[in-house]
N, C-alpha and C positions, 0 to 999 in steps of 0.2 A: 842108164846113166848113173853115175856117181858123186855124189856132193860129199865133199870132204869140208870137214872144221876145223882149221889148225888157229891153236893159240896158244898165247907164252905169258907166262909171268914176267915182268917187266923189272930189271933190278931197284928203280926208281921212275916213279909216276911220269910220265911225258903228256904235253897237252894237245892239244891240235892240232897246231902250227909246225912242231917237230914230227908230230905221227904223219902229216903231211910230207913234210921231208923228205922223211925215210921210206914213206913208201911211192911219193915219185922216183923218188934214186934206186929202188928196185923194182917199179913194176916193165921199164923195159923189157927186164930179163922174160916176163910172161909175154909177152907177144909172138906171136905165131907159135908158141910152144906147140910140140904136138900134142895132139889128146884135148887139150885144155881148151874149154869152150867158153868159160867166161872165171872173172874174181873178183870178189870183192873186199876189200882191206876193212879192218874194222878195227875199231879201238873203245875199251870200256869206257862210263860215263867217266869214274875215277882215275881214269888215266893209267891205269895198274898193269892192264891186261891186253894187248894187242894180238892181232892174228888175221886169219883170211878166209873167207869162205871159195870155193875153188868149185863148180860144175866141170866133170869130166867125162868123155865120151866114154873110157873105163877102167876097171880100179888097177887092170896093168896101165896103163898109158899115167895116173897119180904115183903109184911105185918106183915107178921108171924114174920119176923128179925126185919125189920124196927121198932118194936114198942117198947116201955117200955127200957127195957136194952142198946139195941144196942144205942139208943140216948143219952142213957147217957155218954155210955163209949165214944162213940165220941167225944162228946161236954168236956168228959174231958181230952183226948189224945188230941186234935187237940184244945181246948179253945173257940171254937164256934161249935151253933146249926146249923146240916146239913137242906139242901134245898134239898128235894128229887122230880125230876120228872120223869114220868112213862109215858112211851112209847110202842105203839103196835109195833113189829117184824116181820112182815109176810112174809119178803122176804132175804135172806142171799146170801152174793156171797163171796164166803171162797177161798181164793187165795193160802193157805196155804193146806189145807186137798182137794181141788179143787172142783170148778163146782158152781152150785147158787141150793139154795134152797126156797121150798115155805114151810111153817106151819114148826109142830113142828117136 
């Protein structure tokens, strides 16, 4: 699997309420995406810095989003171009659905 870390520098600080907002009014668009197994939206304490952590079944199936479109809409919902890094997953410990996994 693949965990990606996308974030943006924010032109002006947003709080909770708006980072809210904006990221109901785009997290539609991830549903049933292909590839994409789960996301999670995040926002700095200071308000500065927004982005998403994104688990993906793999790093073709994040490329495939990441390119052309999606950079656009970001950079115009949010006013800055995302910084994406890509990380190998080999190993999971799910506290929630329980136990630790290895692979996919």
């Amino acid at each position: 699997m693949i965990l990606t870390l996308v974030r943006f520098a924010l032109p002006e600080p947003i709080d909770l309420a708006e980072a809210e907002r904006r990221f109901l009014s785009s997290a539609p668009k991830y549903v049933a995406l292909p590839g994409l197994l789960r996301k999670h939206y995040v926002l700095s304490d200071d308000g500065r810095f927004a982005g998403g952590v994104y688990l993906w079944e793999s790093r073709a199936a994040a490329e495939a989003v990441y390119s052309g479109e999606w950079r656009a809409r970001v950079a115009a919902l949010y006013g800055a171009a995302p910084e994406i890094l890509f990380f190998e997953s080999p190993v999971t410990v799910d506290n929630l659905g329980g136990g630790i996994g290895a692979g996919p």
